[in-house]
C-alpha positions as CSV (number, residue, x, y, z in Angstrom):
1,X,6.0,-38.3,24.3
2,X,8.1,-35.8,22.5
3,X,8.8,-32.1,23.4
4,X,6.3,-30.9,20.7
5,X,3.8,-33.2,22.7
6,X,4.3,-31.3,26.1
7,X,3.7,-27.9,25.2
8,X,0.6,-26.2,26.4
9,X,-2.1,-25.8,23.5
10,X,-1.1,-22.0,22.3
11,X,2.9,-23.4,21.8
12,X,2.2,-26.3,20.1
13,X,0.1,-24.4,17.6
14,X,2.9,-21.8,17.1
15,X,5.4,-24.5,16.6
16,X,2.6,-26.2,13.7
17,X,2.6,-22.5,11.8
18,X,6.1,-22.3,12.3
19,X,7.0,-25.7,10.3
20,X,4.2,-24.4,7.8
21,X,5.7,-21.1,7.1
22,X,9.0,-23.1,6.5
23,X,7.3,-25.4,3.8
24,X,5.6,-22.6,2.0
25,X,9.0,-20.7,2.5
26,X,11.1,-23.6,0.6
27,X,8.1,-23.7,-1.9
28,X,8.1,-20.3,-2.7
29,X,11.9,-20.4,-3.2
30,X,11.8,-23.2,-5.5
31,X,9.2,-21.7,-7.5
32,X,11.2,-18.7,-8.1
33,X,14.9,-20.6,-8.2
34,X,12.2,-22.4,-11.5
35,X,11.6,-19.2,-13.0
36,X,14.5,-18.0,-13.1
37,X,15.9,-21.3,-14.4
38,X,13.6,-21.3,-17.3
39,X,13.8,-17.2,-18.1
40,X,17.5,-16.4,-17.0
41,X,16.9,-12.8,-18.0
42,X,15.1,-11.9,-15.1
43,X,18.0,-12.2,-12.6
44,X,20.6,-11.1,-15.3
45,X,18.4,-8.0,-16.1
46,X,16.4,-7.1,-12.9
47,X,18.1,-3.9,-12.3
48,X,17.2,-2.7,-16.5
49,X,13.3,-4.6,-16.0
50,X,12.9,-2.1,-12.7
51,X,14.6,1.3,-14.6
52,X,12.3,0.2,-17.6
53,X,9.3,-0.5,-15.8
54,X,9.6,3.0,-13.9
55,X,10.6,4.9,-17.1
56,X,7.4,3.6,-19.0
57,X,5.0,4.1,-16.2
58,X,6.3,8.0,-15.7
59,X,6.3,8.6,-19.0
60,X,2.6,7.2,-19.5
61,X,1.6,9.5,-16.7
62,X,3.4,12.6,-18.4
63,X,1.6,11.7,-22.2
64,X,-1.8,11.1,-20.6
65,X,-1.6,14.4,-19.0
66,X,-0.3,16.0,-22.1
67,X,-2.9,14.1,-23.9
68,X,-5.8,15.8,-21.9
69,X,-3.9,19.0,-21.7
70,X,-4.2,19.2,-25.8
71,X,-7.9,17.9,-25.6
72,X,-6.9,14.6,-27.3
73,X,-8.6,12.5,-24.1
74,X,-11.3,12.7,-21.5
75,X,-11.2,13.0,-17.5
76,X,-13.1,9.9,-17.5
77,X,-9.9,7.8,-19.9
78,X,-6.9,9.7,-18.0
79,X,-7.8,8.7,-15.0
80,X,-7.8,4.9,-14.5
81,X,-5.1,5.1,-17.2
82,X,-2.8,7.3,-15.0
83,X,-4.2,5.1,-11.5
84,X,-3.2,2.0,-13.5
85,X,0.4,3.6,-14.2
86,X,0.7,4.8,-10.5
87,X,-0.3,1.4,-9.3
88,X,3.0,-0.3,-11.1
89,X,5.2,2.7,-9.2
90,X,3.7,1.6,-6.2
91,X,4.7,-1.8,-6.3
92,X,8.3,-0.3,-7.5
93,X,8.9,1.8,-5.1
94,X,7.6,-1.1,-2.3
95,X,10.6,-2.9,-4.3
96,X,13.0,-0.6,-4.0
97,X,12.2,-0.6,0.0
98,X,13.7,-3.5,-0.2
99,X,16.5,-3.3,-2.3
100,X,15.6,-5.3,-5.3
101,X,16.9,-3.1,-8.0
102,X,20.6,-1.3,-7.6
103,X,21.2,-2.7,-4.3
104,X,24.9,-1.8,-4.8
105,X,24.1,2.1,-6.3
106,X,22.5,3.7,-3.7
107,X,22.1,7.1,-6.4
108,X,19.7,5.0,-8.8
109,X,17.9,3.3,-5.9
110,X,17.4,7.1,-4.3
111,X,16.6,8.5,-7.9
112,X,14.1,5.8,-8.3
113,X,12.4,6.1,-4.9
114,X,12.0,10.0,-5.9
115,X,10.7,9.8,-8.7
116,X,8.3,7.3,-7.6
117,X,7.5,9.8,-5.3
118,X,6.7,12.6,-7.4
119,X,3.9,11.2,-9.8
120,X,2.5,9.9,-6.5
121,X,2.6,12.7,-4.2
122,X,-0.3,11.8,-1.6
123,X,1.7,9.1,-0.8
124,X,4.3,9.7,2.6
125,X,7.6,10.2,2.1
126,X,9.0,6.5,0.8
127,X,12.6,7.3,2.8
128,X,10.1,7.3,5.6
129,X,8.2,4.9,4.8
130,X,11.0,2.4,4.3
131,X,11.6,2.1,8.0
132,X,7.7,2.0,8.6
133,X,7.6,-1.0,6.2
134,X,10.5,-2.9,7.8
135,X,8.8,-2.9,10.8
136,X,5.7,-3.7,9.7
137,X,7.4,-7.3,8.3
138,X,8.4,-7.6,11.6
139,X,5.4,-7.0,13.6
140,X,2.3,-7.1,10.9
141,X,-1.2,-7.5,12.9
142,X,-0.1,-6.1,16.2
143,X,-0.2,-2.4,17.8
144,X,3.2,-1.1,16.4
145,X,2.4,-2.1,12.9
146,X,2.0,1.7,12.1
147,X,1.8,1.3,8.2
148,X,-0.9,-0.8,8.1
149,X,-3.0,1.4,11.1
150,X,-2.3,4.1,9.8
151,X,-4.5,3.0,6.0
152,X,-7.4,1.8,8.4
153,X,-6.2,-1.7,9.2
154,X,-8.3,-2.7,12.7
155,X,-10.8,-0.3,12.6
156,X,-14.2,-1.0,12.5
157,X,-16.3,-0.1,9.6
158,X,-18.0,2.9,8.8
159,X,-18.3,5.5,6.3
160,X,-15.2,7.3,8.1
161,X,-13.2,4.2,7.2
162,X,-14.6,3.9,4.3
163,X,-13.5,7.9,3.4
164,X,-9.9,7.3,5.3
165,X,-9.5,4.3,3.3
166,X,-9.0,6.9,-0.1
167,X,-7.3,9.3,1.6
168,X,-4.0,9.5,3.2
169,X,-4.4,13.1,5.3
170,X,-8.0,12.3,6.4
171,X,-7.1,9.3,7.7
172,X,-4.6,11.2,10.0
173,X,-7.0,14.2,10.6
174,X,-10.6,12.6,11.5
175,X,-8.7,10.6,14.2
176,X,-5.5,12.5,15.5
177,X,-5.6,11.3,19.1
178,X,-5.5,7.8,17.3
179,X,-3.0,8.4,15.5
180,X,-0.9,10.3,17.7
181,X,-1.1,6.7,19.9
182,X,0.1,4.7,16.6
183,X,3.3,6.9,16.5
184,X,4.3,6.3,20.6
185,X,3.6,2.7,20.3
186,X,5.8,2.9,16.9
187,X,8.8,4.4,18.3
188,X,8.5,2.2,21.9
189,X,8.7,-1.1,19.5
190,X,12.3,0.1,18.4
191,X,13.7,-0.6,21.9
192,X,16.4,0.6,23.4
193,X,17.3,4.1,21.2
194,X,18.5,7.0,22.4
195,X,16.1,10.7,23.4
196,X,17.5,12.0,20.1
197,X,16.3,9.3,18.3
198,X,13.0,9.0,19.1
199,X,12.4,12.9,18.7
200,X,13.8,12.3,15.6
201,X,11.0,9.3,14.7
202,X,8.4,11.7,15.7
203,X,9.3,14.5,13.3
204,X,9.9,12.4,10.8
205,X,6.1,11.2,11.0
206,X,4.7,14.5,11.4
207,X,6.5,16.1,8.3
208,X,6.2,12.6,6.4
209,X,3.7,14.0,3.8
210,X,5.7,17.7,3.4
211,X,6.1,19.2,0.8
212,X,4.5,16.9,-1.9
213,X,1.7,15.3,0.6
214,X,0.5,18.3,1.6
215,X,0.5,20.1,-1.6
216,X,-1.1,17.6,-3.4
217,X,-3.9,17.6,-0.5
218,X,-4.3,21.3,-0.9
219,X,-5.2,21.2,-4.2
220,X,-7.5,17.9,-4.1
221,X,-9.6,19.0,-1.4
222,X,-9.6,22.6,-3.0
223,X,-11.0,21.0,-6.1
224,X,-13.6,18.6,-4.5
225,X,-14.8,21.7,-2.5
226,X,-14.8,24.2,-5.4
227,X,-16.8,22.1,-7.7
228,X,-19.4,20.9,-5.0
229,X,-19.8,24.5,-3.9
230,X,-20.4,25.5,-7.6
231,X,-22.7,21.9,-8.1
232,X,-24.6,22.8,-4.7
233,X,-25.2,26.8,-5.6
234,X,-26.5,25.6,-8.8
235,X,-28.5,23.5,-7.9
236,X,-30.4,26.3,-5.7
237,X,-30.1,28.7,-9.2
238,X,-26.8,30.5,-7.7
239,X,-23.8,31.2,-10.4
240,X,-20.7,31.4,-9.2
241,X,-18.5,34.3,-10.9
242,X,-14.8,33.2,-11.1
243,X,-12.6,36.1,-11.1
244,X,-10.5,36.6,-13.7
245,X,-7.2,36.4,-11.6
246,X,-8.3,33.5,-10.5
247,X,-9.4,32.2,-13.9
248,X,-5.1,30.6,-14.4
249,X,-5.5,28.9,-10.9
250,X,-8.5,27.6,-11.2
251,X,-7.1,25.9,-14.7
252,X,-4.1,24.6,-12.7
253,X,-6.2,23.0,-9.8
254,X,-8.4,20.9,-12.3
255,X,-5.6,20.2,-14.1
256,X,-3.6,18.8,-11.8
257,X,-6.5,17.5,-10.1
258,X,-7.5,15.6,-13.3
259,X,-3.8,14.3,-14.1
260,X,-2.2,13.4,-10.9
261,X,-5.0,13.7,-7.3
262,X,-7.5,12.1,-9.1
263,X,-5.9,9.2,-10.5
264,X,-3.9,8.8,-7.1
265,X,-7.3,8.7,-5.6
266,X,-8.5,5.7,-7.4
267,X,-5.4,4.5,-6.8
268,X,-5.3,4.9,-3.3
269,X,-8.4,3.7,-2.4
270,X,-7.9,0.4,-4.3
271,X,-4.9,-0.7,-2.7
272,X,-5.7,0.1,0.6
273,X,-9.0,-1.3,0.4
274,X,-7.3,-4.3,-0.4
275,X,-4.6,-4.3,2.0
276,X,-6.1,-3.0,5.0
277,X,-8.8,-6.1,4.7
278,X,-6.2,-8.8,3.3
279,X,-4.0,-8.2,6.6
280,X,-5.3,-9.9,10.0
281,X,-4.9,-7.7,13.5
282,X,-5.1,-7.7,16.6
283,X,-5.5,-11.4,17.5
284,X,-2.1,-12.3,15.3
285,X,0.7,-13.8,17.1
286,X,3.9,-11.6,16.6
287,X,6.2,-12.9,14.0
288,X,3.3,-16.0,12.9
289,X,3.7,-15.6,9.1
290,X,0.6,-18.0,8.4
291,X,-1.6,-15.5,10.7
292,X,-0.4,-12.0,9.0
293,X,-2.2,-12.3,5.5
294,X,-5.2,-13.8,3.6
295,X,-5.0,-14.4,-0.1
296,X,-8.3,-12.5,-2.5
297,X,-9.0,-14.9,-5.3
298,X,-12.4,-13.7,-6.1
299,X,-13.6,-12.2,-9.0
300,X,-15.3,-9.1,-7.6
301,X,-11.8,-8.1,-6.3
302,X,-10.7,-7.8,-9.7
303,X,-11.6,-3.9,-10.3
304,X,-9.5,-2.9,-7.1
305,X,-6.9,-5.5,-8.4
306,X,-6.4,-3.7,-11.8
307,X,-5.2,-0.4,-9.9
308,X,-2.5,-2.2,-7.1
309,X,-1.7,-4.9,-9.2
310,X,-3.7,-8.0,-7.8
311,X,-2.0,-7.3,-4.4
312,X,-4.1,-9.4,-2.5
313,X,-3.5,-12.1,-4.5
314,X,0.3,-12.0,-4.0
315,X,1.5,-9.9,-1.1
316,X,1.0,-12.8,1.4
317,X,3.8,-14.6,-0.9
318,X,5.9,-11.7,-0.3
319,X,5.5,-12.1,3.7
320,X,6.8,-15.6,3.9
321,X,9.8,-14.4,0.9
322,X,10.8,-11.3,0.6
323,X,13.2,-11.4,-2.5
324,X,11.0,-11.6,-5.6
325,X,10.1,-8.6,-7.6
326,X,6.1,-7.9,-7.8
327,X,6.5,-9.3,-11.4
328,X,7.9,-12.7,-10.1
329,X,5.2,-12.8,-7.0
330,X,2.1,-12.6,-9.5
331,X,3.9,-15.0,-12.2
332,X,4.1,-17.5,-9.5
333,X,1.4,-17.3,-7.4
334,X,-1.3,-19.6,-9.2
335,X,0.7,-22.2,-8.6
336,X,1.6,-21.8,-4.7
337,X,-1.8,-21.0,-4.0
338,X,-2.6,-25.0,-3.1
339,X,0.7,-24.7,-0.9
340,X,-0.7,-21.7,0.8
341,X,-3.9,-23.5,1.7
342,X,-2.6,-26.5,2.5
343,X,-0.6,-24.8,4.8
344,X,-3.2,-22.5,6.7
345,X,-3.1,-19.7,4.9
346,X,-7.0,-18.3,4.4
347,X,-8.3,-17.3,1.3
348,X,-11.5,-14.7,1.2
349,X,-12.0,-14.7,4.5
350,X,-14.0,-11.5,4.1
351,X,-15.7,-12.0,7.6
352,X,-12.8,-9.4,8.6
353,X,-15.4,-6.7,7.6
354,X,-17.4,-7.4,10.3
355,X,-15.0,-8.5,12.6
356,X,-12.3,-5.5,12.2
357,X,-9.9,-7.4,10.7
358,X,-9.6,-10.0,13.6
359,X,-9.2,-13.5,12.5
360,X,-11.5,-14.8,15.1
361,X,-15.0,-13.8,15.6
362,X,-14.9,-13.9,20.1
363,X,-11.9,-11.2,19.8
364,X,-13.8,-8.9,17.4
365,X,-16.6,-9.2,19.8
């Protein structure tokens, strides 16, 4: 009988996923070592396919916005054009977390993450959210993982999930005590850091949203509440008279409401539809790769996938390897998906609807 033999049930099945996340490891390492074999350009250029990528997508945003400014397009085309844009700085900026492009100039990796920033502004901070992301490799599932609690991941369903899900500041105001638990059980998981430091951690999560978060906010909710007042009076025969100081602001709001909240909205609730129900928690065993994610192949995901750039498709690839570029991830996935299964890793598994995200039904209960 070998050692593997003797361990108690729980061990043995730890030490099974553990061999399994090495196999789909190696696999998804030889995939990529292929790619690049075939399409040397991709490792030679990366830093120029990230810097043209993010220059592209900002400069959609800025002619689609001009675009509607001059009359040339509708509300209705600007924006899942713009949401489409904002999706591929998304997946940049999650990049650039990691240091894929200009690892060794920290100015064009900083520039980058800013700018990502600005044309999506109801996102947090991303120099905050880089150590919220690092940890969440680290611990994904379990009660630290604060990014993924804090976009509804583990919480039972309901229309308030369903309205946190599209929005960031909601999802921190309907539930505050929650949240306000998230952040202790965040800054306890760094261990051993000094009263300075963890005072630090804290402010750093309150003001992650300021200035740009709460701005944006500001004028979103101003606009959803302006026009359903105006909708609502109308509907009971009352006109509402806009001043005519107010007449520039009121321009501004819908404007930017139109061009950036709007499209960030879509955006929003896309990807963290999909990632809040792609990731398992609760009943995951810390640091079990093959527990973390499921994969989304089905076809009714693929409205959400077109505005986060079929994440659930390929983020669990980017648990097991880090390294790969979003570009690389979906370009390879198709054919690691058999690996991935073979392996353990579920695909549609959308029981985590009812069972808040727990991979097994008698936890959920």
């Amino acid at each position: 009988m070998n050692a593997e033999t003797r361990l108690p049930s729980e061990q043995r099945i730890n030490a099974e996923d553990a061999a399994r996340s090495q196999r789909i490891r190696q696999g998804i390492l030889e995939a990529g070592n292929a790619l690049r074999a075939r399409h040397p350009w991709l490792e030679r250029h990366q830093n120029a396919i990230g810097m043209g990528i993010f220059l592209v997508s900002c400069a959609a945003i800025i002619a689609t916005a001009v675009a509607y400014f001059q009359g040339a397009l509708a509300w209705y085309v600007v924006i899942p054009v713009a949401a489409f844009f904002m999706s591929l700085l998304h997946e940049l900026e999650h990049d650039l977390i990691h240091s894929m492009y200009f690892r060794k100039k920290k100015f064009w990796n900083d520039f980058m993450l800013a700018g990502v920033w600005v044309f999506r502004p109801s996102t947090i901070n991303p120099f905050v959210r880089r150590r919220l992301h690092i940890h969440h490799h680290k611990v994904s599932g379990t009660e630290s993982d604060l990014e993924e609690r804090g976009i509804t991941n583990g919480v039972p369903w309901s229309l308030k999930r369903l309205v946190m899900t599209g929005d960031n500041m909601l999802a921190v105001f309907l539930r505050p005590f929650e949240t306000r638990k998230m952040v202790k059980a965040f800054i306890k998981a760094q261990g051993d850091i000094s009263p300075e430091e963890k005072k630090a951690i804290a402010r750093e999560n309150v003001m992650g949203y300021f200035p740009l978060g709460n701005l944006n906010y500001l004028i979103w909710h101003g606009f959803i509440a302006w026009h359903a007042s105006v909708f609502l009076l109308g509907l009971a025969g009352v006109t509402l008279a806009v001043p005519a100081m107010a007449e520039g602001l009121l321009a501004f709001v819908n404007f930017f409401a139109v061009t950036i909240s709007a499209p960030n909205a879509l955006r929003t609730f896309c990807l963290h539809f999909v990632s809040s129900n792609m990731h398992y928690y609760g009943d995951v065993e810390k640091g079990n790769i093959v527990q973390q994610c499921q994969v989304w192949t089905t076809p009714w995901a693929i409205p959400l996938h077109l505005f986060c750039f079929n994440f659930a498709g390929t983020h669990a690839i980017h648990h097991f390897v880090v390294r790969d570029p979003f570009y690389i991830r979906q370009w390879i996935a198709p054919g690691l998906y058999p690996l991935l299964r073979e392996n353990g890793v579920r695909f549609n598994d959308f029981g985590t609807f009812r069972r808040a995200n727990r991979m097994n039904e008698a936890v959920a209960a």
